[in-house]
C-alpha positions in Angstrom: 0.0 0.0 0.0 1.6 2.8 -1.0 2.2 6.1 1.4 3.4 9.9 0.3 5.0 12.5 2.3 5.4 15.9 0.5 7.8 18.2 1.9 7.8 22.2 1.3 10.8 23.8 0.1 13.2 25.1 2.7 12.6 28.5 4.4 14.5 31.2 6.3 15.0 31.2 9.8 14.6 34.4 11.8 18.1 34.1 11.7 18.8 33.1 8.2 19.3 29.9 7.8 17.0 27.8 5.8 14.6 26.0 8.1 12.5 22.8 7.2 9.2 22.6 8.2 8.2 18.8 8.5 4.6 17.4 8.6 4.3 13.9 9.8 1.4 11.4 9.8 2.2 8.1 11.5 2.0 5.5 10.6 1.1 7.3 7.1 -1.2 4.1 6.0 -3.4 2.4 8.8 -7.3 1.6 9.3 -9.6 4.1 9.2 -10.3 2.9 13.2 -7.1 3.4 14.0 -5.3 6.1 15.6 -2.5 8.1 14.3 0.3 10.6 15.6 0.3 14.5 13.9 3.3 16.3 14.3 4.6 19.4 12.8 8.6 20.1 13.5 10.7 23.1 12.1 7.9 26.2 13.4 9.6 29.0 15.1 8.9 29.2 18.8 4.8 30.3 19.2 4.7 30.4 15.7 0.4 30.7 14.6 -0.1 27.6 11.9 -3.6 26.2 10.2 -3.6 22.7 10.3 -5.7 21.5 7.3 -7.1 18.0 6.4 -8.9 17.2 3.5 -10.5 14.2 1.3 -12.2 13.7 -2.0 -15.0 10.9 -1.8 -15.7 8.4 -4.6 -18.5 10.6 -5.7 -16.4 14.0 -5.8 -17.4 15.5 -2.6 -14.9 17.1 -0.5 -14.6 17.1 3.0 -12.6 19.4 5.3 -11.3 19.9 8.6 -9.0 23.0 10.0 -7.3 23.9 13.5 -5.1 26.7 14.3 -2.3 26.1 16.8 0.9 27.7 18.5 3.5 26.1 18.4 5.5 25.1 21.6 8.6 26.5 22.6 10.5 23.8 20.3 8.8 24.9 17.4 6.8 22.0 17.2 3.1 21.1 17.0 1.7 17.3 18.1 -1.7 16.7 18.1 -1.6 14.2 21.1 -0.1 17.3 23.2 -1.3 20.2 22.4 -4.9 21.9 22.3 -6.6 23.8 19.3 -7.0 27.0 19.7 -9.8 27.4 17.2 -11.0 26.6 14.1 -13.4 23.0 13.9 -12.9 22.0 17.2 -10.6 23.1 20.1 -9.1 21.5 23.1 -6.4 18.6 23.1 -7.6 16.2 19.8 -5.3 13.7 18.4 -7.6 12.5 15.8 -9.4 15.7 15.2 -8.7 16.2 11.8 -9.9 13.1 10.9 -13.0 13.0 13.3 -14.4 16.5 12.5 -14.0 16.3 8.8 -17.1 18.3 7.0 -18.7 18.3 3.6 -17.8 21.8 1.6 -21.2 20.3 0.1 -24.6 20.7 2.4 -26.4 17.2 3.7 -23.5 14.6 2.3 -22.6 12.0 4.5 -18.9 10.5 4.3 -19.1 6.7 3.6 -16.6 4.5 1.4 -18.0 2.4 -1.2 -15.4 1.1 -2.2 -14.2 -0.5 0.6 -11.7 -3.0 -0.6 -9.9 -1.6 -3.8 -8.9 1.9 -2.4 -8.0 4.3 1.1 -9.2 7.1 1.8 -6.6 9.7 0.9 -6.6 12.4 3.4 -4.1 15.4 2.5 -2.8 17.2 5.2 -1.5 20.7 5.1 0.3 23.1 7.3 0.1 26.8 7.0 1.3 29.9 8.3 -0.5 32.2 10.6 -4.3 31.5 10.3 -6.1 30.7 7.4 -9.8 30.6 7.3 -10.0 30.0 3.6 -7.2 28.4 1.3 -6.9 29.0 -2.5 -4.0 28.0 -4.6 -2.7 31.2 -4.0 -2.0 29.9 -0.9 1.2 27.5 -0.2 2.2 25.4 2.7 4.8 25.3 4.8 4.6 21.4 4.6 2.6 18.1 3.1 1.7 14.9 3.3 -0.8 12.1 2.4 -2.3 9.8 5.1 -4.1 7.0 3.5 -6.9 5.4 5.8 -8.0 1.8 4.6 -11.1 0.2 5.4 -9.7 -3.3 4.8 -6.5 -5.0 6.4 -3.8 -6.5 4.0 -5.6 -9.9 3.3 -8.6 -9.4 3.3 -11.3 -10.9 1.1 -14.3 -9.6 0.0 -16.4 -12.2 -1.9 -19.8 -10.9 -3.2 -22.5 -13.1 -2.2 -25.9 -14.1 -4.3 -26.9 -17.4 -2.9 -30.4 -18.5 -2.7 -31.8 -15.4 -1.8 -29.5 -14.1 0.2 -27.6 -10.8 -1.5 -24.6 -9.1 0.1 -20.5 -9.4 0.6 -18.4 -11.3 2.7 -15.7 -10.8 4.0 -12.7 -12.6 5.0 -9.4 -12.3 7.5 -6.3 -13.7 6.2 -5.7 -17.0 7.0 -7.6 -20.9 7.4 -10.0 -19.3 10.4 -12.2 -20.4 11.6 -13.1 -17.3 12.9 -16.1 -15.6 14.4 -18.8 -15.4 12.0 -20.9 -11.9 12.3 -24.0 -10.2 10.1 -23.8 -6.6 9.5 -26.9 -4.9 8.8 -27.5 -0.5 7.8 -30.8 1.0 7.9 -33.7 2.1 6.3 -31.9 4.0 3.3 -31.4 0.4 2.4 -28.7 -1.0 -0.2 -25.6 -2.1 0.5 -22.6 -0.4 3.1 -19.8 -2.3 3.6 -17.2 -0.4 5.8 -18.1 -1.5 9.0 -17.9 -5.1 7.6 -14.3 -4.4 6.6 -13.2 -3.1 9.5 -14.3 -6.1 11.1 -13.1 -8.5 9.4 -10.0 -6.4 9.7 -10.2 -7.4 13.4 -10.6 -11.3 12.8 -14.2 -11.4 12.2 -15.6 -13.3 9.5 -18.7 -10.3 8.3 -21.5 -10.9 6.2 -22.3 -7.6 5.2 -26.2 -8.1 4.3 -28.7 -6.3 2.2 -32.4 -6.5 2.6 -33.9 -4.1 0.2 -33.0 -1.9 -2.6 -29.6 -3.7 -3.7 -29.5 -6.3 -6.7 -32.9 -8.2 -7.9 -34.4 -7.3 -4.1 -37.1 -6.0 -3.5 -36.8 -1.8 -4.2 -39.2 -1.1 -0.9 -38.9 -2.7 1.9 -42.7 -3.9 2.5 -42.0 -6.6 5.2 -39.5 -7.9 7.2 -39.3 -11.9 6.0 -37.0 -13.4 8.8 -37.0 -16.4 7.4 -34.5 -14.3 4.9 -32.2 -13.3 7.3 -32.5 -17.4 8.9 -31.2 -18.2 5.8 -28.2 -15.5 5.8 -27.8 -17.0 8.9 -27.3 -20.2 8.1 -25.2 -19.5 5.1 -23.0 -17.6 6.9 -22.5 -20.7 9.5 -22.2 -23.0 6.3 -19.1 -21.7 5.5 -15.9 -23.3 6.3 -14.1 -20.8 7.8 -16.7 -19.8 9.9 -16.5 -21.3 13.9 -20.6 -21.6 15.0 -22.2 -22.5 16.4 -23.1 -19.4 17.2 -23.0 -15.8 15.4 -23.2 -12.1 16.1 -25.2 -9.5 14.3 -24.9 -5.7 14.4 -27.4 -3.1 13.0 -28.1 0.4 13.2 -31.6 2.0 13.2 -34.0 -0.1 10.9 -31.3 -2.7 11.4 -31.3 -2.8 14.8 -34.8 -3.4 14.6 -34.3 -6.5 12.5 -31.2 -7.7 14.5 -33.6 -7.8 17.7 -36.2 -9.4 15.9 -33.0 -12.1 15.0 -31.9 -12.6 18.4 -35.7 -13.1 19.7 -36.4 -15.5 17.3 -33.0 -17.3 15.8 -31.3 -19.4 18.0 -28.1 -19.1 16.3 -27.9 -15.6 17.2 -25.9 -15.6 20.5 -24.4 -11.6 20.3 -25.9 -8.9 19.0 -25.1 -4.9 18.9 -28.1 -2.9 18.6 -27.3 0.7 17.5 -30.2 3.6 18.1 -33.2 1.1 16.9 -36.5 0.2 18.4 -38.2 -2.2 20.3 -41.6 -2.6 18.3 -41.8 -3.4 14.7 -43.0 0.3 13.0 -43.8 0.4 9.5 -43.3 -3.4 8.1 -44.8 -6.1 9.8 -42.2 -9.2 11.0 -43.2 -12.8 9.2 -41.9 -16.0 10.2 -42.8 -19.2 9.9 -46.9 -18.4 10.4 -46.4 -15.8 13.1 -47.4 -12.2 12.0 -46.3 -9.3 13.8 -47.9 -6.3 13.1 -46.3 -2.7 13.4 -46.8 0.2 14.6 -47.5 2.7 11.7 -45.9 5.8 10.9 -47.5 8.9 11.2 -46.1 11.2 7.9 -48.1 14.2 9.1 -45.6 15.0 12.3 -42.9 15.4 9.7 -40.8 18.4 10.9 -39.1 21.0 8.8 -35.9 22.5 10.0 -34.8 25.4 8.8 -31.7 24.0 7.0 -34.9 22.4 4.9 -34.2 19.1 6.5 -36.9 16.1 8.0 -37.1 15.6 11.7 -38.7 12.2 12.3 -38.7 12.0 16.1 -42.3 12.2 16.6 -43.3 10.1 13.2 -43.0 7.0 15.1 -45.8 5.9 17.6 -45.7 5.6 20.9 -45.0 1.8 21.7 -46.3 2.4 25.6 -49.6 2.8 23.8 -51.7 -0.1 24.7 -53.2 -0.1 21.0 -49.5 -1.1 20.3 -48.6 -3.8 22.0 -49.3 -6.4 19.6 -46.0 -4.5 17.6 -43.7 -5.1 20.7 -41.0 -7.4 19.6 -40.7 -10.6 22.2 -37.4 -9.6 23.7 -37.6 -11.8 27.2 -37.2 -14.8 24.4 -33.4 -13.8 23.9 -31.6 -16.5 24.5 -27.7 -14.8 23.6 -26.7 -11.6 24.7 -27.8 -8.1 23.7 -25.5 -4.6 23.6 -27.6 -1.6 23.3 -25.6 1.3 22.1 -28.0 4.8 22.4 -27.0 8.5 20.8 -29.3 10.4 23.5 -29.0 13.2 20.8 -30.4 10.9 18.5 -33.2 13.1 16.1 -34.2 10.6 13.9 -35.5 7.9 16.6 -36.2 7.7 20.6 -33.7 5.8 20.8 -33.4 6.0 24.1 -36.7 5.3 25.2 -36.8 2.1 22.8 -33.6 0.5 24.4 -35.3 1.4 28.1 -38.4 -0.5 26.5 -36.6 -3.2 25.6 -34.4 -3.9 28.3 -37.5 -3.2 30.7 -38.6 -6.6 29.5 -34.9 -8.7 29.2 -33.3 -10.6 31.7 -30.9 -8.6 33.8 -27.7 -11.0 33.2 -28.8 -10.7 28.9 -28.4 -7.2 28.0 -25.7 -4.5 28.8 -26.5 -0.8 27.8 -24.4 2.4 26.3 -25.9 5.0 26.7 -24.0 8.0 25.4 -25.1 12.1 25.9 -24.7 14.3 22.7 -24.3 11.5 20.3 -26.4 11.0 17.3 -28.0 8.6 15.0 -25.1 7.4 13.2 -22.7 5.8 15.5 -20.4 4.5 13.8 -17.0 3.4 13.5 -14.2 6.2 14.7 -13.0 7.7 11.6 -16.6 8.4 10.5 -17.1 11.8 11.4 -20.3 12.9 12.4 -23.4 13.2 9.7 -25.8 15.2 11.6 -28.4 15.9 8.6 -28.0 13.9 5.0 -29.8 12.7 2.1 -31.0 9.4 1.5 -32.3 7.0 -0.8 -36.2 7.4 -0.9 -36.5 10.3 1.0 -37.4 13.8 -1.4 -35.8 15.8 1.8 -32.3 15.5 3.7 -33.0 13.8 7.3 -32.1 15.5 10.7 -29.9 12.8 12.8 -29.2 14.7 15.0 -25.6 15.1 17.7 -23.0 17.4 18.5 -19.3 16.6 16.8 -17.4 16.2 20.4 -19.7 14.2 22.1 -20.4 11.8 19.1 -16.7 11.5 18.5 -15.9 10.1 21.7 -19.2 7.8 21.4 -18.1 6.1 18.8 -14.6 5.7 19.9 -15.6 3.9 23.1 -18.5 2.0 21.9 -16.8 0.4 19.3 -13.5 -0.7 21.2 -17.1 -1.9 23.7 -18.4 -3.5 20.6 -14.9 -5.8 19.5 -14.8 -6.9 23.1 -18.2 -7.6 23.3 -18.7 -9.8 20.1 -14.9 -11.5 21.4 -16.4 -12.2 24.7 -19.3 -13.5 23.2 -18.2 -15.8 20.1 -14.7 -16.6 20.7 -11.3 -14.2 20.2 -10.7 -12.6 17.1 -7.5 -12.1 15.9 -6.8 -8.5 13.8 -4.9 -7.7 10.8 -1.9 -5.1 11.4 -1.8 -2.0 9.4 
């Protein structure tokens, strides 16, 4: 995997001598869950820089982040010492520039498609004094590339179209078995794939699953069929270099709803991350095997406008206390395996936190464990991710409002994934991660 550093020419010293500036990223290629070290050597004592990260997504959206700093007495800035003074966040950061990345493009959300054939390239600039905007006008003092992968070296993706079962798999190096988990997005639908890689980057074999709106399924999602996501299920536990005899699942929003729905019902389902979801079935009614569980519907008219122009869903959903709803409630005392439940409380697009209280209200005590995490928003998701608090999506003719606050979020999704590796480990077996 290949890795730049770009280095500006030399300048004057205050006493002049030529002085290089230096702008280090390392290591320069990791996983985009990892952390990394910025460091800026060769400033003049409380020298005033712009730190300046940028990235170009596959669809030609560009994302930004900026800091302004002083440097130290050594004329050095590091990110894992020293605090920003200004610009998209302040205080001590070390991943900052990476974390608080934002669209120079209203309502986009940063998400790699494609996960295994390319980084991330995030260009990282230094400037002098402070530098609100940048045009080519304007040079740095020093470059360099940082390339953030969503897949380890070795990993396999291997598209999968089996029966009815449509996603990607994918693979750690070597003859396993490993772990086998089912990764699951939400209502938008489709196919995401970067939280699968970065899995399997950690020694878990992911079946990255679509259940509407990807390949020859169905374009709205109507129902929930469990019986599909039995059979993914089983697939996935087919496969050699899967160890069962259990698996884990993850989902966020509409597919947390479904993972519930797969620990209540499928024994094979011993782990399972539920991410901002619900505890009734709203919208599509569950099938399986005869039993028909009914949902809760939404109520369109409670839309919300913002004044960015964006949908705020909170109060579309019924209320599932509602005794007319509790047909809707999904079963949860029949888990069997274990259930994390990982709330944004600044979540706008669904209670979350009320849902995971309803849920858990009705678990065992020794079968759930619950994050609960102030600030954060709907999509929690893998560090690296910065936040997306208002997007578009498929299906919807209006951006929708997820709602959290950059800080707050960030460190939410750092804790509650390192929370979510250990859990699924604890719960299926050890994992064992690719190094990058």
């Amino acid at each position: 995997m290949a890795a730049y550093l770009l280095r500006a020419p030399p300048r004057q010293s205050g006493a002049g001598r030529p002085a290089m500036v230096e702008l280090s990223v390392t290591p320069l290629s990791s996983l985009a869950d990892r952390l990394v070290r910025v460091h800026v050597r060769g400033l003049a004592p409380s020298q005033l820089v712009t730190l300046l990260a940028s990235l170009t997504d596959e669809r030609g959206v560009r994302f930004q982040a900026r800091a302004f700093y002083r440097a130290d007495g050594n004329g050095e800035v590091d990110a894992e010492r020293h605090a920003a003074l200004g610009g998209d966040f302040t205080g001590v950061w070390p991943m900052g520039l990476f974390w608080f990345l934002r669209p120079n493009t209203l309502f986009q959300r940063l998400v790699k498609r494609d996960v295994a054939g390319s980084p991330f390239r995030v260009h990282l600039e230094v400037f002098d004094a402070l530098h609100l905007v940048t045009g080519p006008e304007d040079q740095p003092l020093a470059a360099c590339i940082s390339e953030r992968w969503y897949v380890g070296p070795g990993v396999q993706r291997v598209p999968v179209r089996e029966g009815r079962v449509r996603g990607a798999l994918f693979l750690p190096p070597g003859p396993g078995p490993f772990p086998g988990v089912i990764d699951m997005f939400g209502g938008a639908g489709g196919l995401i794939e970067f939280r699968a890689g970065l899995l399997a980057s950690r020694g878990f074999a992911v079946l990255a699953l679509a259940f509407f709106a990807y390949d020859d399924l169905p374009r709205v999602l109507a129902e929930l069929d469990l019986e599909y996501f039995e059979e993914a299920a089983d697939l996935l536990l087919r496969h050699p270099k899967v160890r069962g005899p259990g698996l884990g699942v993850i989902g966020v929003s509409k597919g947390a709803e479904v993972a519930l729905a797969m620990a209540t019902f499928l024994p094979q389902v011993v782990a399972t991350v539920w991410i901002n979801g619900t505890a009734s079935l709203h919208g599509t009614p569950l099938l399986y095997k005869g039993l028909h569980i009914p949902p809760i519907p939404y109520y369109a008219e409670r839309l919300v406008l913002t004044e960015l122009g964006a949908l705020d869903n909170a109060s579309v959903f019924g209320d599932p206390r509602d005794p007319a709803h509790s047909a809707s409630a999904i079963p949860v005392e029949k888990v069997q395996g274990k259930v994390l439940f990982v709330v944004g409380e600044a979540d706008r697009n669904y209670n979350s936190k009320l849902f995971a209280k309803l849920a858990t209200a009705r678990m065992r005590k020794d079968s759930y464990r619950l994050l609960s995490y102030p600030g954060a928003g709907h999509l929690i998701e893998p560090p690296g991710s910065p936040l997306c608090s208002i997007s578009s999506i498929r299906g919807s003719p209006m951006p929708v409002l997820w709602g959290g606050e950059p800080q707050p979020h960030a460190r939410a999704q750092e804790q509650s994934w390192q929370e979510t590796i250990r859990f699924l480990e604890l719960h299926l077996g050890p994992a064992t991660s690719c190094q990058l």
